[in-house]
C-alpha positions in Angstrom: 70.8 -47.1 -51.0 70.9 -43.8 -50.8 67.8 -41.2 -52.1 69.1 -38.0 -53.2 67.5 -34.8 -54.1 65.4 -35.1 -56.9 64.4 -38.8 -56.6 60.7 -39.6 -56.9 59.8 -42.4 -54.2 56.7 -43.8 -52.9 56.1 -44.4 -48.9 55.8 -48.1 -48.0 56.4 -48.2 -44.4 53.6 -47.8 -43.1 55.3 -46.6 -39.5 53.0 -43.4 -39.8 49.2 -43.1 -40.1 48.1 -43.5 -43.7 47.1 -39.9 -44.5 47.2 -37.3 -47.1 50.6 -36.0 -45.8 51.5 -40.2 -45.2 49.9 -41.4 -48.6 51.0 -45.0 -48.1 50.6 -47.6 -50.8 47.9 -49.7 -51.2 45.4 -46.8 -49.4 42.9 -44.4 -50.8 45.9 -41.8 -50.2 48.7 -43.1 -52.1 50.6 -41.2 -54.8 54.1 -40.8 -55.6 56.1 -37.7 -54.1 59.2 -36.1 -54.9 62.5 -35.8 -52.2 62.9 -32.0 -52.1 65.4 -31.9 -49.1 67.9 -34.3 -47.2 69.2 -32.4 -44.0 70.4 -34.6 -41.2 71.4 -32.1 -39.0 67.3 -30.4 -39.0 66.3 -33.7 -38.3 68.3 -37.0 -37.8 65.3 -39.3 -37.3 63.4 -38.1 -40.5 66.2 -36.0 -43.0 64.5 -36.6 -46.0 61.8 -34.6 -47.0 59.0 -35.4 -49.8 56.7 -33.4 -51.2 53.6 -35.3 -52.7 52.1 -35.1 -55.8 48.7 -34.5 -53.6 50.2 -31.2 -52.6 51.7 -32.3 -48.7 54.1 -32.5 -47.5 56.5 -34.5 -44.7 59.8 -36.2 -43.3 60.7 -39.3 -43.6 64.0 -41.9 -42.9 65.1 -43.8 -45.8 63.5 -47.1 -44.9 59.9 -45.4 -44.6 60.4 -44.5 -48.5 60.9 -46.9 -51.9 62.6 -45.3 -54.8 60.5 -45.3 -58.1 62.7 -43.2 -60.3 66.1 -42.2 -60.3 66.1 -38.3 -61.3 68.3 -37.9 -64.3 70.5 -35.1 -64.3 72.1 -33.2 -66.8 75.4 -34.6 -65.9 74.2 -38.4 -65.8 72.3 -37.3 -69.1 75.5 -36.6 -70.5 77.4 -39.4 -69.4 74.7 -41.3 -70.6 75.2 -39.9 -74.4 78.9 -39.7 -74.3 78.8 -43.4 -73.4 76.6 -44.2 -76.6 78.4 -42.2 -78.7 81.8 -43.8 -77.9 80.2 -47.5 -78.1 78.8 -46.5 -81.6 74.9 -46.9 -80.5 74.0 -43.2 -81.5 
């Protein structure tokens, strides 16, 4: 799997301290968080970059993170329609 930009995951790890900036599931800090950055060459341990909906922020690798929704842009959105359209469903 790979997360892209845009993606909104949750951190399930559980390698870090649970914290506000590490607000892993199942604690009194969890919430969901958006990826905001992938940059492998900054940072090849941790190249994905969340920012949570708690207002922190941190790095993470892709194991550390579970992906809760896919974000839909507006060339998937499209795809999407056109698809519909030429199957009759719209």
């Amino acid at each position: 799997m790979k997360l892209k930009i845009g993606d909104r995951v949750i951190y399930i790890s559980g390698e870090y301290k649970a914290e506000e900036n590490n607000p892993l599931v199942d604690t009194e800090y969890f919430c969901k968080g958006t990826i905001t950055d992938y940059d492998e060459d900054r940072n090849m341990i941790c190249p994905y970059r969340v920012d949570w909906d708690n207002g922190n922020v941190n790095s993470y690798r892709e194991e550390d993170l579970q992906l809760v929704d896919v974000k839909l842009t507006k060339e998937k959105l499209n795809n999407i329609i056109l698809n519909n359209i030429n199957n009759n469903l719209i």
